[in-house]
C-alpha positions in Angstrom: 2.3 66.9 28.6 4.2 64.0 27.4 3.6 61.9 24.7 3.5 58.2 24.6 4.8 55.5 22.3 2.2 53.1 20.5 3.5 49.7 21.3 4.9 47.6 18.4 3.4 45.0 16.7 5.0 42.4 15.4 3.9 39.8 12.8 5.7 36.9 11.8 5.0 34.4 8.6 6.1 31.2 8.0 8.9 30.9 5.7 8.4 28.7 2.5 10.8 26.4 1.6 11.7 24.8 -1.6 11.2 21.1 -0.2 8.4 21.6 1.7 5.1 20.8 0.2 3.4 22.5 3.4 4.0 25.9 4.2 0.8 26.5 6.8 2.4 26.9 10.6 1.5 24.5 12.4 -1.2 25.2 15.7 0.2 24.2 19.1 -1.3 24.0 22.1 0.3 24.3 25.7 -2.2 22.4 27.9 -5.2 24.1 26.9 -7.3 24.5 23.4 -9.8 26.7 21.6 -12.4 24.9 20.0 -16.1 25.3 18.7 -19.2 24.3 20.8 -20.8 21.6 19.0 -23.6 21.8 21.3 -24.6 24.1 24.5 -21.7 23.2 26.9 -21.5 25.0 30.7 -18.2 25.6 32.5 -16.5 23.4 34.1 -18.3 20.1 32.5 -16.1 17.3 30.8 -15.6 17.0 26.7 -14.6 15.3 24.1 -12.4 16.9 21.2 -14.6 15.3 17.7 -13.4 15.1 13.8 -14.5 18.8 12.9 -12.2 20.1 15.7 -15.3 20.9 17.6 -15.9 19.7 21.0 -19.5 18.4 22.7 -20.4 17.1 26.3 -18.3 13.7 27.2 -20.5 10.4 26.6 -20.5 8.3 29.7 -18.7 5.5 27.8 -16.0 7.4 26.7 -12.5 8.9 28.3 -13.0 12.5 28.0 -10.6 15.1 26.8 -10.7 17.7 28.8 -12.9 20.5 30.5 -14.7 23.3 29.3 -13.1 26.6 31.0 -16.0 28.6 30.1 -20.2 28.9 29.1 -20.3 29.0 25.2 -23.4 28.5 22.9 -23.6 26.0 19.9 -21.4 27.3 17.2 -18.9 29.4 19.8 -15.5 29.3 20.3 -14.5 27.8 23.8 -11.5 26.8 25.6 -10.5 23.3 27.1 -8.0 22.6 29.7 -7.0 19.0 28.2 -7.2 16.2 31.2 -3.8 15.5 31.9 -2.7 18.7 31.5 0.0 18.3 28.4 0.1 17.5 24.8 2.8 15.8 23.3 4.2 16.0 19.5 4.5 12.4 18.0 5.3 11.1 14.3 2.4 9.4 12.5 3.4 5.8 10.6 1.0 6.6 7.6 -1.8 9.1 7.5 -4.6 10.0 7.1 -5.1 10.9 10.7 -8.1 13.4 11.6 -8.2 15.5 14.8 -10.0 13.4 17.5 -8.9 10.4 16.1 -7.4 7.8 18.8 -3.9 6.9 17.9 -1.7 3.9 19.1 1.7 2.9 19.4 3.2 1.2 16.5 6.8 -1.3 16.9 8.8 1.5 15.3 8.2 3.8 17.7 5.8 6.1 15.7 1.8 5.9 15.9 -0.6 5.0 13.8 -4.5 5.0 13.6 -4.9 1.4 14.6 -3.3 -0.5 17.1 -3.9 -1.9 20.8 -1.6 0.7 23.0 -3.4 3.9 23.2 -1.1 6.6 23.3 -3.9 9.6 22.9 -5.7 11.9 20.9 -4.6 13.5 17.7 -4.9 17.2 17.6 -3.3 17.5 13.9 -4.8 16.7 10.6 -2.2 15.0 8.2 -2.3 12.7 5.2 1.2 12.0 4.9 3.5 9.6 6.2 6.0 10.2 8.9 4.2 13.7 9.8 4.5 15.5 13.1 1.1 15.3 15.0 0.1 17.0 18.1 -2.1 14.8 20.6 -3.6 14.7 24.2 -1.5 11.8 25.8 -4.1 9.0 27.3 -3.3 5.9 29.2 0.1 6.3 30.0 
């Protein structure tokens, strides 16, 4: 009888660097997102992405995100196609910038948390200037 090979695991781990003050790795999503259930939310109905990187029904005034791929209980993780369907990495003027924040174009090319051209939706979390956010591109 012949004997099989486990497969092999790999695990990889950020590498800290001496200039860096942030060594987490960074999340990145590919058109789609895991999030927690703020509320009861059914498949297939529209969200919106809020501060605590949770995600509730859509409001009717408001541009939803995406929609939920799944049935998940308050509290649950569930996944989100975004609306769309890509995410785009974009430097941040000055922070602080909190996921589901609405960013906007600024003159320099960068975004910022106030402005009058929505670009999207951060995804990312940062406090400091000129950092790399992830968002859900909007009106464009």
């Amino acid at each position: 009888m012949p004997t099989s090979t486990p497969p092999t695991v790999r695990v990889y781990r950020a590498a800290k660097s001496s200039n860096s003050k942030n060594t987490n790795m960074a999340t990145s999503f590919q058109n789609a997102g895991t999030f927690i259930a703020n509320s009861a939310i059914t498949a297939f109905r529209l969200v919106s992405i809020s501060s605590n990187r949770g995600v509730g029904l859509a409001a009717t005034a408001s541009l939803p995100d995406g929609v939920a791929l799944i049935d998940a209980a308050s509290g649950d993780q569930i996944s989100v196609q975004f609306l769309g369907g890509t995410t785009i990495k974009a430097t941040l003027l000055a922070g602080p910038v909190t996921v589901g924040d609405t960013v906007f174009s600024t003159a320099n090319g960068t975004v910022a948390i106030t402005g009058t051209v929505t670009v999207g939706k951060s995804l990312t979390t940062a406090t400091d200037a000129s950092a790399i956010i992830e968002l859900i591109v909007k009106n464009i």
